[in-house]
N, C-alpha and C positions, 0 to 999 in steps of 0.2 A: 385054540392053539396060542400059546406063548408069541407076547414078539421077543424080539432081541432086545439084552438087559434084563431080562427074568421077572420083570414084571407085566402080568396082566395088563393089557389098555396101555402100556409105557410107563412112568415116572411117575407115582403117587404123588397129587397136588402138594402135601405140605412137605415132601423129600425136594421138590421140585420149589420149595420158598425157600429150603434152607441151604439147599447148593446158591441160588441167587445170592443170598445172605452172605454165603461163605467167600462167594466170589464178591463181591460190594466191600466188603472186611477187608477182603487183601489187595483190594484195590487202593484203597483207604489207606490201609498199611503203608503201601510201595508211596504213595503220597508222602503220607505224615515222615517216610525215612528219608527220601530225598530231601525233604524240608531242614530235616537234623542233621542229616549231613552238611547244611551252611551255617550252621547255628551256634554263635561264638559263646564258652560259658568262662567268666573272669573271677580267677581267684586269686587271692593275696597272702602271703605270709612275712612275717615279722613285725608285723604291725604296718605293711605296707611297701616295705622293704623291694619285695619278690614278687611279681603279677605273672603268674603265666594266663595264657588266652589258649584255651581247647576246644577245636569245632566238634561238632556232634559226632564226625565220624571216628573219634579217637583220635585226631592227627593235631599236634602238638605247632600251634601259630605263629605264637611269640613270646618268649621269656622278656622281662623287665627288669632290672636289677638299680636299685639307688644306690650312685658313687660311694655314698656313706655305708654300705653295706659293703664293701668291698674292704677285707682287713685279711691283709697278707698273714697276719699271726691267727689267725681262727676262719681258715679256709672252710673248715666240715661246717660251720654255724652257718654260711652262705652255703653250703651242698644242702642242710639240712631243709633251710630255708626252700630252697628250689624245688625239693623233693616234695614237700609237703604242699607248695602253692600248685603245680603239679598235679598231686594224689588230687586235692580237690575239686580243681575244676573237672577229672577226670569223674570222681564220682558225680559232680552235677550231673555230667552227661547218663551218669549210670541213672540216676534217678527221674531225669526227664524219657528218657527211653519208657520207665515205667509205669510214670503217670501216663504216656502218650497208648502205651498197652492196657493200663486199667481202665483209662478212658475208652477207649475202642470194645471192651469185651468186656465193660459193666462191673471189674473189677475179678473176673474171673480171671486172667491171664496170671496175674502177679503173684495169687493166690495161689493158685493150680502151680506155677512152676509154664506159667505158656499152655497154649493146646497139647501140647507132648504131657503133661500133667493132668491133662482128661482124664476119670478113670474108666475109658472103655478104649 
C-alpha cells in the first residue's frame, strides 16, 4: 500500500536532492536580495554634471548636481541630464539582478525569462 504523497517507500532519492537543491537556491536567493537591497550603483551624466546614487532596491539615494550646471535659460538640459544619470544607475541595478540570477541558475534564469520560463 501506498504512503501518503503517492509515492511508493516516500520521496524518490533524487526528487528528494532536487527539492534540497531547490530549497538551498532560494535560500541563496533571499541572501544575494537582501545584499542588493544596500548596494549603492553611481551614475553620471553630462560629463559629470548630474550623479544620481540608486540602491539595489530601486529606491533613488541622492541626486548631485554641479552649480555650473545649473542655467536658468536651459532648465530641460539639467531635467535631461537628471533623467538619464537616473535611467542608468537604475539599469546597473537591472543588470546586476541578472548576473546575481545567472550566476545562481548557471545561466539558465536569464535565458529562460526566470523559472516561470521553464518549459514544463
Amino acid at each position: 500500500m501506498a504512503k501518503r504523497g503517492g509515492f511508493p517507500g516516500g520521496m524518490p532519492g533524487n526528487m528528494n536532492n532536487l527539492m534540497k537543491q531547490a530549497q538551498r537556491m532560494q535560500r541563496q536567493m533571499e541572501e544575494n536580495q537582501k545584499e542588493m537591497e544596500t548596494k549603492e550603483f553611481t551614475a553620471r551624466a553630462g560629463g559629470g554634471a548630474v550623479e544620481a546614487v540608486v540602491l539595489g532596491n530601486k529606491t533613488l539615494k541622492s541626486i548631485v548636481i554641479d552649480p555650473e550646471a545649473v542655467d536658468p535659460e536651459d532648465v530641460e538640459m539639467l531635467q535631461d541630464m537628471i533623467l538619464a544619470a537616473v535611467n542608468e544607475a537604475l539599469g546597473q541595478v537591472d543588470t546586476a539582478n541578472g548576473e546575481m540570477i545567472d550566476k545562481m541558475t548557471g545561466g539558465l534564469g536569464g535565458a529562460m525569462g526566470g523559472l516561470g520560463g521553464l518549459p514544463f
